[in-house]
Every structure is written in C-alpha cells, then in structure tokens.
C-alpha positions in Angstrom: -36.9 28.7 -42.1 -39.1 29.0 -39.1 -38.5 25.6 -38.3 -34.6 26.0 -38.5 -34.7 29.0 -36.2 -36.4 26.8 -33.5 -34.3 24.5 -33.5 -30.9 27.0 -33.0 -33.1 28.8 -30.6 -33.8 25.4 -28.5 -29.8 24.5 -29.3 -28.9 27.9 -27.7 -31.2 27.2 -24.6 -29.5 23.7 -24.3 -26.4 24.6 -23.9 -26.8 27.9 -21.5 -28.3 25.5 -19.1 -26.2 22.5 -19.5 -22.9 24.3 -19.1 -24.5 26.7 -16.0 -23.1 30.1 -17.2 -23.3 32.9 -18.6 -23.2 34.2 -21.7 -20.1 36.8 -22.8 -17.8 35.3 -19.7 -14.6 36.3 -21.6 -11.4 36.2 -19.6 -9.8 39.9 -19.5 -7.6 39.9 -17.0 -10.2 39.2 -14.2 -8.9 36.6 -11.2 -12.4 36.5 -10.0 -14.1 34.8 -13.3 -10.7 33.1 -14.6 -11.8 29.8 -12.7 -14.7 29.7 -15.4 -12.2 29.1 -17.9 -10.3 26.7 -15.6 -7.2 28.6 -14.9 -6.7 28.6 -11.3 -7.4 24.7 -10.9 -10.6 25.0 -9.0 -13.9 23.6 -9.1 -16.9 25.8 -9.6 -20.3 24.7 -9.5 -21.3 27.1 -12.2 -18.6 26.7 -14.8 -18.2 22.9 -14.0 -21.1 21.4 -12.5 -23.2 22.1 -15.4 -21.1 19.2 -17.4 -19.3 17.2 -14.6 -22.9 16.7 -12.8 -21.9 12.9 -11.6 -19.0 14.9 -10.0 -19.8 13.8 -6.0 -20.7 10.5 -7.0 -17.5 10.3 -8.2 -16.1 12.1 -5.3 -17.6 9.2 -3.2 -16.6 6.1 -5.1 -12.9 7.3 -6.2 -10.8 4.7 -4.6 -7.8 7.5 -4.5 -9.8 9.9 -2.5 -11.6 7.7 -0.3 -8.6 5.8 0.2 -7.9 4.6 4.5 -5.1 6.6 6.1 -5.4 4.5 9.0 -3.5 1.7 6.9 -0.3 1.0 8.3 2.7 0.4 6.1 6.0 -0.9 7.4 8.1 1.6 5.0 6.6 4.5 6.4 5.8 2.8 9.7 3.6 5.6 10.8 1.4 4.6 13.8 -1.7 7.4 13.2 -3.2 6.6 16.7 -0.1 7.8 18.7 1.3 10.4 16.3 -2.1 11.5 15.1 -4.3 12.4 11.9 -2.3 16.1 12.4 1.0 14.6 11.6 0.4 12.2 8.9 -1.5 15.2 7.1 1.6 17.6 7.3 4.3 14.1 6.3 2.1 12.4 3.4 -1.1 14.7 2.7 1.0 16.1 -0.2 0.5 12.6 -2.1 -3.3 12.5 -1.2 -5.8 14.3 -3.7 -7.8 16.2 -1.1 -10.9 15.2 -0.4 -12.2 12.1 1.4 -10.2 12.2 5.0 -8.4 15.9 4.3 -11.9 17.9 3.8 -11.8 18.7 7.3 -8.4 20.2 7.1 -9.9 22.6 3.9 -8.3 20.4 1.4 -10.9 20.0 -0.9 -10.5 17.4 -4.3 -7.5 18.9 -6.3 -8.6 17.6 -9.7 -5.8 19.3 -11.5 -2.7 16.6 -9.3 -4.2 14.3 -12.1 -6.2 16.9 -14.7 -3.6 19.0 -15.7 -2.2 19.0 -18.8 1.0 21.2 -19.3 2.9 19.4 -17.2 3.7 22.5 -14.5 1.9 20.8 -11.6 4.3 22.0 -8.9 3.8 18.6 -6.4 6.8 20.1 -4.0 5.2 23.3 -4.0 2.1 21.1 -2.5 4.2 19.5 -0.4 5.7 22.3 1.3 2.2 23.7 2.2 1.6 20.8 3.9 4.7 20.4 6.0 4.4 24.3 7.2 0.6 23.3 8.1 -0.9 25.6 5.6 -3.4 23.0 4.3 -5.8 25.6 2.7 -2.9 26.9 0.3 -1.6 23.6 -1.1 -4.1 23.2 -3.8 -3.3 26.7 -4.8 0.4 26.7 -4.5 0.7 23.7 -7.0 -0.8 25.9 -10.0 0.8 29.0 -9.6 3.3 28.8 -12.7 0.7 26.5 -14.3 -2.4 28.8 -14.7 0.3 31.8 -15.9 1.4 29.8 -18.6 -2.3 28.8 -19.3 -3.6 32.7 -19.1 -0.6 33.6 -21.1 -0.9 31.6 -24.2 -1.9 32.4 -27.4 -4.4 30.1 -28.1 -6.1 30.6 -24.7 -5.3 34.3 -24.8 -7.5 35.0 -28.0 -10.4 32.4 -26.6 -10.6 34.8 -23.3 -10.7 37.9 -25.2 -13.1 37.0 -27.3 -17.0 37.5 -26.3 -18.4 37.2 -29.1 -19.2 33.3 -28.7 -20.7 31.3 -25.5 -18.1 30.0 -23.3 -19.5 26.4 -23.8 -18.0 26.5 -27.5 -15.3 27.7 -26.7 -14.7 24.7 -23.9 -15.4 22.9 -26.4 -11.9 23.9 -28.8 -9.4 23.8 -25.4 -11.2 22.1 -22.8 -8.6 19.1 -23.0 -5.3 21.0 -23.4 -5.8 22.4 -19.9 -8.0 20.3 -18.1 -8.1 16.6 -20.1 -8.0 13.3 -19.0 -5.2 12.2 -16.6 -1.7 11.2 -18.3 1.0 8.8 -16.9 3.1 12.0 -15.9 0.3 12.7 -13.8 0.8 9.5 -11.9 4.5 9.0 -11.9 5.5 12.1 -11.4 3.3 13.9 -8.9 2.5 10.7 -6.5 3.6 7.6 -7.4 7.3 8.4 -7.8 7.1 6.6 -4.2 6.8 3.2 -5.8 10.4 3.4 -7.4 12.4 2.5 -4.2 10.7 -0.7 -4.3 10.3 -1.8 -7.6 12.5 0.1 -9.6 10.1 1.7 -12.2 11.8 4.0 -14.4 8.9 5.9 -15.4 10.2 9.1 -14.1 13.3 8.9 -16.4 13.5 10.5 -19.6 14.3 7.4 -21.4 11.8 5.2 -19.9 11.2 3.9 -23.6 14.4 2.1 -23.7 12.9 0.3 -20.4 9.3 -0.3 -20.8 7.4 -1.6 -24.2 4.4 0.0 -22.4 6.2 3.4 -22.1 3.6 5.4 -24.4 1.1 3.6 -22.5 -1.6 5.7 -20.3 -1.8 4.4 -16.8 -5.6 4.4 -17.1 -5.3 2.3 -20.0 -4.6 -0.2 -17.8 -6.0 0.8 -14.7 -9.2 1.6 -13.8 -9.2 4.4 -11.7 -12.4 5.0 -10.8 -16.4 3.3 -10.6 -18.2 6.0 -12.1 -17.8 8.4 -15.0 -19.7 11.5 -16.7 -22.9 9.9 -17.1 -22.7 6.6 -15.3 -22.1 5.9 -11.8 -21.7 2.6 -10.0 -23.7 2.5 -6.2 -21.1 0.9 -3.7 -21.7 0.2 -0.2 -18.1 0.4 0.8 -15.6 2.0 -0.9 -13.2 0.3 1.0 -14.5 -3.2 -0.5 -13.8 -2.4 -4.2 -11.1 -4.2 -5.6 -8.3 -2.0 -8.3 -9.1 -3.5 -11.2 -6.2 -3.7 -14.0 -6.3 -5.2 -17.5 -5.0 -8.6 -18.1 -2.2 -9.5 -20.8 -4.6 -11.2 -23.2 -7.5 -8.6 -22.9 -8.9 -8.1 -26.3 -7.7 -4.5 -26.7 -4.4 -5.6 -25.6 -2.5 -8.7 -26.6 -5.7 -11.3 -27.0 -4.6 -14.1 -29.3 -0.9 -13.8 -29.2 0.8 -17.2 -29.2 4.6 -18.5 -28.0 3.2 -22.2 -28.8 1.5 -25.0 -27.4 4.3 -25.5 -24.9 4.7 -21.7 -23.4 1.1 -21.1 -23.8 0.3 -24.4 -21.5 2.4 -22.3 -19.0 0.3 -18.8 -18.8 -1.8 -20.9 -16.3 0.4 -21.1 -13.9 3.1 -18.1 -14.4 2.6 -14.5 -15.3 3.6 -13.2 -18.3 6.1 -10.8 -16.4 7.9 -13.7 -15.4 9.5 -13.7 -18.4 9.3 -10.0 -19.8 11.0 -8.5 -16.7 14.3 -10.2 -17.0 16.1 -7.3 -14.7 16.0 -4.4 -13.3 18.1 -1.2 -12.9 19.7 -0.5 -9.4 21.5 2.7 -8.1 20.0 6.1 -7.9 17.3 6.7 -10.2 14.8 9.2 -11.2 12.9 9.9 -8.5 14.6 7.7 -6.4 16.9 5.0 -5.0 16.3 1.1 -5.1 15.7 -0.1 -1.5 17.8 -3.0 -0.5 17.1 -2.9 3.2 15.0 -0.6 6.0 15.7 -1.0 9.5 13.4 0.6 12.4 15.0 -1.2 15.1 16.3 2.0 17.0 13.2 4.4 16.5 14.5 6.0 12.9 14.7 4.6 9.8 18.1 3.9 8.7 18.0 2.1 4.5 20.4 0.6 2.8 20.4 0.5 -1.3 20.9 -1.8 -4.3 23.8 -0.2 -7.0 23.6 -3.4 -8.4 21.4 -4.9 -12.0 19.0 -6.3 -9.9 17.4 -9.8 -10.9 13.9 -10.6 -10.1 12.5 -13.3 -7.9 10.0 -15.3 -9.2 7.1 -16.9 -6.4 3.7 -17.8 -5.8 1.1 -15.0 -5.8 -2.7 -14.5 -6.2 -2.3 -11.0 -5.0 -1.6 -9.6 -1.8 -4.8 -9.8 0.4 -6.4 -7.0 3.1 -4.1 -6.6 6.0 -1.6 -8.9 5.0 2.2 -7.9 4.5 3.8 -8.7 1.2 4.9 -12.2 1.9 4.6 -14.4 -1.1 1.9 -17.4 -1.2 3.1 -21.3 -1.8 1.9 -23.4 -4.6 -0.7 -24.8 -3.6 -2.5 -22.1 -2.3 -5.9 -20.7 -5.0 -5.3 -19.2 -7.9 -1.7 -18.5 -7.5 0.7 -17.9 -10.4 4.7 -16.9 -10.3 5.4 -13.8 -11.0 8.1 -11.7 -10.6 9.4 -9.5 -7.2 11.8 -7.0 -5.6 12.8 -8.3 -2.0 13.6 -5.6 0.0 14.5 -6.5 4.2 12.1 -4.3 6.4 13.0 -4.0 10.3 10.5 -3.0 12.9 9.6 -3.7 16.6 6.3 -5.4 17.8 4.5 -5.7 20.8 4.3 -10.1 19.8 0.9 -9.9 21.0 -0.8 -11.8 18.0 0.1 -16.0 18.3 1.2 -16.1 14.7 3.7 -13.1 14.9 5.1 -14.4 18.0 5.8 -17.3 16.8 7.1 -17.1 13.6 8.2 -12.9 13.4 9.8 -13.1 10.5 7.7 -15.3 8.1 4.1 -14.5 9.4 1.9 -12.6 6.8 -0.2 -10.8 9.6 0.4 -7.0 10.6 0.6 -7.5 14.3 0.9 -4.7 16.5 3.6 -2.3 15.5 5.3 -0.8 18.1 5.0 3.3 17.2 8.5 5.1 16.7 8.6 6.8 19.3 8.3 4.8 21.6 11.1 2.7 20.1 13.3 6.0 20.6 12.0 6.2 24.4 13.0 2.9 25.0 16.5 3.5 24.5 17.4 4.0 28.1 20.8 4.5 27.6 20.6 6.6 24.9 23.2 4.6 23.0 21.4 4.9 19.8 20.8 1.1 19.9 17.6 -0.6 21.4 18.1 -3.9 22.6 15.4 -6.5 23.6 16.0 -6.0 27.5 15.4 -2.4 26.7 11.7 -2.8 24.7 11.0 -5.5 26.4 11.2 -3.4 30.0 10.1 0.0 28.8 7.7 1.9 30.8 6.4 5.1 28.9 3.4 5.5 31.3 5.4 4.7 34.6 2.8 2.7 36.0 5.8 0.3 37.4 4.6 -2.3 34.6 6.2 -2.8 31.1 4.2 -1.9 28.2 5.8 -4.4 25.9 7.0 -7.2 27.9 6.6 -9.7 25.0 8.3 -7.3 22.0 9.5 -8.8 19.3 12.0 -7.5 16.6 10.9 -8.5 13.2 12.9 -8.9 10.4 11.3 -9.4 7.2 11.4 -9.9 3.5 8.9 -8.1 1.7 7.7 -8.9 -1.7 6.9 -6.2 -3.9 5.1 -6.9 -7.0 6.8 -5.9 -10.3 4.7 -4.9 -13.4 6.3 -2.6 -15.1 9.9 -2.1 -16.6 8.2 -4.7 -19.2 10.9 -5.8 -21.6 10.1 -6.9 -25.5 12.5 -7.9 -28.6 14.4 -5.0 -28.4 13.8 -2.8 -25.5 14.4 -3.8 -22.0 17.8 -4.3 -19.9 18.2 -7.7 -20.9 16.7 -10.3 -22.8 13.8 -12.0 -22.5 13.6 -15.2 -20.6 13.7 -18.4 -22.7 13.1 -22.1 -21.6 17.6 -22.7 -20.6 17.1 -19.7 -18.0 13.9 -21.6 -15.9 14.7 -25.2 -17.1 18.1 -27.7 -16.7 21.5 -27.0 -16.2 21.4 -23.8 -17.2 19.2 -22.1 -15.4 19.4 -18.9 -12.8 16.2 -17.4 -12.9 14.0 -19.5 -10.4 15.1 -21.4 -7.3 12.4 -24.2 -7.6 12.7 -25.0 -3.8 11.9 -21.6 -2.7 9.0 -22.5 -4.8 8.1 -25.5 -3.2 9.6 -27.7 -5.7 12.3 -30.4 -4.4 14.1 -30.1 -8.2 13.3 -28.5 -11.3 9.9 -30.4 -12.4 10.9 -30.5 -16.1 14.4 -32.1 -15.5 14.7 -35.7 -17.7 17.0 -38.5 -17.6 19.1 -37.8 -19.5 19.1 -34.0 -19.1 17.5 -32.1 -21.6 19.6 -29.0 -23.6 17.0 -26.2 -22.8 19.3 -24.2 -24.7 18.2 -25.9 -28.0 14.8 -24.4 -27.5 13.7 -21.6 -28.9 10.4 -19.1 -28.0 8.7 -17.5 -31.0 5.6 -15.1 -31.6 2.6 -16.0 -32.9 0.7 -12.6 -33.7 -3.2 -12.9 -35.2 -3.1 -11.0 -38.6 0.0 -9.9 -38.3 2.3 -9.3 -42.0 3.8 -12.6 -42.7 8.0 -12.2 -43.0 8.9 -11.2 -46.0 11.4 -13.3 -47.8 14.3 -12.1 -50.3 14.8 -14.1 -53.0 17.1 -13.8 -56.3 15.3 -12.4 -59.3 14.5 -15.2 -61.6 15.8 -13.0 -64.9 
C-alpha cells in the first residue's frame, strides 16, 4: 500500500509540473484565467508551455511563419521596397500567422488560424484589423464568437466548473475539440482560399466530395507543415533553405503497389499521376473565388479577366518551380522533369528590362527581373488617359532629375503555369472521366499538344495508326477483394 501511495504521490508531482499550473484553476466566469483553459486563443507560458515546451523551436523552423515577405509575386505585384513593410502588413498580414516578420507590429503566432477546432475562426474579422492598422487586435478579433461558443458549451461548461480534479486531466478529455491538430478547413478556408483563382480548387465548396477523391483527406496528411514537433525538433540554418515536402502517389501509406499495367506503369516515370486524374476543371465563380483567365498591370491597377468556361488542363514539363523563378514550365530534357498538369493564366506587368534575359525574350524568360512598382506605372501616365504607353514608361521622370528612370521598360506579357494537385478525379467522382490511352495517343487525342512539349508528333503514333480507343486502363489493387461473380445456382 505504501508503495502504491508513492507512486500516485510521485504521479501527482509529475503532472503539476509538467503542465505548469495550478491546482483548482476551474473556469467560473473569470476572463483573466480563461486562457488556461484555452478560450481566448492565446498562448500562455503557464497553461501551455508546460506541454508545448519545443514551442519556439517550432516558432523558428515553421516555414509558414518564417515565410519571406520580401518575395515578389506578379498577381499581387506588390513592390515592398517602394510601398513599404507598413502597407503589405495592413493588404496581406491577415493571411500571415503572426509571428516571424509581424512580431514587431504586436502580432504574435496566432495558433488558433490553424488550431481551432469549431470552425468559428472569423479570418475577415482578422482582416479588417489589419486594414484599419489595429495589428494588436487581429488575433483577438478572430475568436470573439469562437471562445463564446467554447465557454458556453456543455461539455466545457461542467469541465470549468468543476475543481475538484487538476486541470491537466481535464485537458486531457477536451484538449483536441478546442485546440487539436489543424484540419483542411483551417487551410482552405482561412488562407489558402487565395489559391482558387488559379487553379480552381473547390475545397471551399460544400460539395468538394463530388470533386476531389481526396476530399476527407487532411492537408497535413499530405503536407508536411512543419520540421519539428512536441518532442523532436530539427536544427536548420536557414529556414528559407527548407524545401515543402509533400507525399508522393505511391507512398506506402498512400497508394504503394497500385498497378494500371506494365504499359501505364512504364509511364509514371515520366508523367505525373495528375496528368491523368485531373481530366478538367470547373470555371466561373466559385467558392471563395473566381478562375483567373487573364491579369493585366499595364496601366498601374490590376484589371482580370475570368474563365466561365469547363476548363481543360495543360499538360508540360516540370520538376518543380525553382527559387526566384516565375511559373514557366521546363522542356523535356531538362532533370527530372515529368508532365503534369496546369492552369495558364496571362499576367501583364511593366519592367525596367534591365536583366539581359528579360530584355530579350519578356515574355518567355523564367527570371523575375525588375518589376516596375505600381505606382509608378500610374505616375507615368502623363496624360492621364488611363493608358500607359511605352513612350510614356519609357520617358518617365518620378525624381525630376531631367533623366528617365526607366528608359529601357519593357511590358511583359506572360503565361504563367500554375501547378494543379488537387480537384483529383477517380471512378466515379470528378468532372469528367479519367484520361485513357485515345485522349494522349492517335487520332483521337485532345489532351496534350506534343509539340508544345517538344515532340515534332505524337511519339507513340504507328504505321498504320493504331485505335487507342481499343485500349483500356484497369486497377490493379494489392489485397484488394477479388470481383465477385454471379453465377446460376447449380440445383
């Protein structure tokens, strides 16, 4: 007995200390201790640091809060050295965690953008905070109907009331109904909605099932979010180094072993396996946004036009897009490239045509350049026609030091590749059906233009032609049920 009472009394000790509070903490209708029961979606050293102990190393190597604002993007085509760190806080600070390069604004890490769990996270709420300046609130204003609805029910209610037990216990029962791991709401819905003007994701919608085999999916399922974890931590020089890393097809929790036969299977060397499972795509206005067919700078605003339209993929040559490089497609013979499947959309901007590559090939040229900021573009429109010509970028003199600043500008018109991976169609969900051997191959085929792929013709055309149409693509699943067949009884 003796024995036994050690060991509850070291048990007790243990978990005082590892959850750093204090005993009785019961939630009664005091604001000032409800952050111990992680209501107002705040960290506390006390009520969280005792488990999440790894937390700044995390803070340090988290790809999404460490992540370069300098980057220049030709959708937003935000220059950050003429309209400043101030500006792109209050346009786009809304879709950053806090953190990394908004800690000096008083925008510390907002765990619950991705941690919370009832679906209430207010991201618009967040956003307006930003845009009026009020960069200290935003956190805050993004849980307000969120941490009522966690203090108000029932289960939560009778946990807070009750101080008969250590708080660490009860953490224990409800921990992960308010504060669990990150679901794909959390992603699609809070910041990544941006991505569906591009490739026309329809993980905002209601029905994404009918779209997307991977619908019940969890984004970090797939994606590894972050180098270090409750216990473990990875030490990285640069955070900026680290490559996203996302699980392939055939990983063995995934869809290792699955076979289309010898013929198909030859081909997962050199195409993806969304080349064939995203056969189309919607166009039009969609949840959380409308597909991008066009963006045009030129004048100093961005003016878009849209695709209503089913859109088809196209398929080209990519081993990812590298570091400073626009999304241009690679040829065939580059490393490691496969096809895989993109959404073109036309992006318009001015440059100053200082870089040899840019100036000499604007519209194909994989290299950033030198954008020409915005406003300047406006400025240059001397007579304020709404339309700026060459002559007039080309002659502008914003400093009037008698010189032009951009004597060499150059208007760039260019068609972006964005990487598809989701919308993934199967046997019976999807927009269309799945590519078979007639849509790539002879005289039936519309889903590739080989030259644009570097091919002069279609490398499996014979003489004489061969029906493609003939050929069919089956599964091959390891372990999986044979078919059953019906037969007649034999009595």
């Amino acid at each position: 007995m003796a024995k036994l009472e050690v060991i509850l009394l070291a048990a007790a000790i243990f978990i005082f200390a590892f959850a750093g509070v204090f005993a009785s903490m019961g939630y009664s209708g005091n604001e000032a201790i409800a952050h111990h029961y992680m209501t107002e979606g705040e960290w506390s050293d006390s009520s969280c640091g005792g488990c999440h102990f790894t937390v700044s190393d995390h803070v340090e190597t988290n790809t999404h809060i460490q992540r370069d604002i300098d980057e220049w993007d030709p959708l937003t085509n935000f220059d950050i050295e003429v309209e400043g760190e101030d500006e792109w806080v209050k346009l786009y600070g809304a879709y950053h965690p806090g953190g990394g390069a908004l800690e000096e604004y008083g925008v510390d890490v907002d765990c619950m953008i991705c941690h919370e769990q009832y679906g209430m996270y207010d991201i618009e709420a967040r956003a307006m905070k930003f845009t009026e300046g009020d960069f200290e609130n935003a956190n805050a204003a993004a849980m307000v109907d969120a941490n009522v609805a966690v203090q108000t029910d029932a289960i939560r209610k009778f946990t807070y009331f009750s101080n008969a037990v250590t708080p660490l216990p009860l953490l224990l029962l409800f921990h992960d109904t308010v504060n669990g791991a990150p679901v794909k709401e959390s992603c699609s819905d809070n910041c990544h909605v941006a991505n569906i003007p591009t490739t026309a994701v329809m993980w905002s919608s209601p029905d994404y099932a009918d779209y997307d085999v991977h619908a019940e999916v969890n984004c970090v399922e797939c994606h590894e979010i972050s180098h270090s974890s409750l216990l473990l931590k990875t030490d990285v020089e640069d955070i900026h180094e680290l490559e996203a890393e996302v699980r392939s097809c055939d990983d063995a929790d995934c869809h290792a072993g699955i076979s289309h036969g010898p013929i198909v299977d030859a081909h997962l060397e050199t195409v993806e396996c969304e080349s064939c499972h995203i056969p189309a795509l919607p166009g039009g206005e969609l949840p959380g946004g409308t597909t991008l067919g066009s963006f045009d700078w030129s004048n100093g605003e961005r003016v878009n036009s849209y695709k209503m339209e089913t859109i088809i993929p196209v398929l080209a040559w990519s081993n990812g897009v590298g570091e400073d490089e626009l999304n241009i497609p690679d040829v065939k013979d580059d490393s490691e490239v496969k096809l895989a499947p993109f959404n073109i959309v036309t992006g318009i901007w001015w440059d100053e045509g200082l870089n040899p590559e840019v100036a000499e090939s604007p519209d194909t040229s994989k290299e950033i350049g030198d954008p020409i900021a915005v406003s300047y573009v406006e400025a240059a429109d001397s007579d304020q026609d709404g339309a700026v010509t060459v002559d007039e970028m080309r002659s502008y003199d914003g400093d009037n030091d008698g010189e032009a600043d951009y004597p060499n500008a150059v208007l760039r018109t260019v068609e972006l590749y964005y990487r598809l991976s989701h919308n993934i169609a199967g046997s019976d969900v999807g927009m269309a059906d799945l590519f078979e051997c007639a849509d790539c191959h002879g005289s039936t085929a519309t889903a590739i233009d080989w030259e644009l792929v570097g091919y002069d013709s279609d490398p499996a055309q014979t003489d004489p032609p061969t029906d493609f149409t003939l050929k069919t693509i089956d599964v091959t699943i390891p372990g999986a049920k044979p078919p059953e067949v019906d037969r007649e009884p034999a009595f």
